[in-house]
KEZANU-722127 format. One record per residue: residue in one letter; x, y, z of N, C-alpha, C in turn. Coordinates in steps of 0.05 Angstrom, whole numbers, plus 5000, padded with zeros to 4 digits. Each point is the difference from the previous one (the first is absolute). Layout:
! KEZANU-722127
AXYZXYZXYZ;...
END
This chain:
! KEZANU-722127
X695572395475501949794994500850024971;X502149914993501250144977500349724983;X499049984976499449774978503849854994;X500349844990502449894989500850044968;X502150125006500350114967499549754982;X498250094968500349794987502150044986;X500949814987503249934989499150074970;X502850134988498350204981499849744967;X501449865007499749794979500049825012;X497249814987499849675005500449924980;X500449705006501249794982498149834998;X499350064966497549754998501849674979;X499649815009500049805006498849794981;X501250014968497849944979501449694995;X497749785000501549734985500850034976;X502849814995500750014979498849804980;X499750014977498049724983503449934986;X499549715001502249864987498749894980;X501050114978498949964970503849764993;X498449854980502449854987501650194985;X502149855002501750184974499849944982;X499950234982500149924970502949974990;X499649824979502249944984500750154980;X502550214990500350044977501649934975;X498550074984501549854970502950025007;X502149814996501950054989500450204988;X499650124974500450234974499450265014;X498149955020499650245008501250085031;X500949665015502550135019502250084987;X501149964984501550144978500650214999;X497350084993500250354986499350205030;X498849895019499050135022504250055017;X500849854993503249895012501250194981;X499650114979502250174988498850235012;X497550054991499250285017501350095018;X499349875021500849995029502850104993;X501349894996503650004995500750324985;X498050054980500850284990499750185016;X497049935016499550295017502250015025;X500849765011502350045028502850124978;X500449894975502750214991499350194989;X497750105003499250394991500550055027;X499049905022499850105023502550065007;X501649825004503249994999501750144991;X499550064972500550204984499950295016;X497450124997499350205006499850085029;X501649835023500250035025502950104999;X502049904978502450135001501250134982;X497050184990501550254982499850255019;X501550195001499950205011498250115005;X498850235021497750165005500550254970;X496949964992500350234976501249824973;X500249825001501749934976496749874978;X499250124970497849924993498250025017;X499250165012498050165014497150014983;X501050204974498850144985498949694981;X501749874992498849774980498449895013;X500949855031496849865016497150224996;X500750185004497950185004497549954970;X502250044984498649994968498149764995;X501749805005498749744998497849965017;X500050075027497949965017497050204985;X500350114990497850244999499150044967;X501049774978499850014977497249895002;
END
């Protein structure tokens, strides 16, 4: 008699803990809010420069 395949991934089933929220400073929702804002207009930016365009400069910067 021939066994029943086991399924090649199970799903484990973890509680979630509901911790309070924390509150943050004002000054520092602030500065967390400009961040944010620069990195979506680099992203933005650099989603519509051409393929190849500053190739070579990312590269530099990444690896200094």
């Amino acid at each position: 008699m021939k066994r029943p395949a086991k399924p090649l991934y199970q799903q484990i089933n973890l509680p979630l803990f509901h911790l309070p929220a924390t509150a943050t400073p004002s000054e520092q929702r602030k500065e967390l809010t400009s961040a944010l804002m620069e990195l979506l207009i680099n992203a933005a930016e650099a989603e519509n420069q051409p393929p190849g365009n500053g190739a070579k400069d990312d590269e530099s910067e990444t690896h200094s």
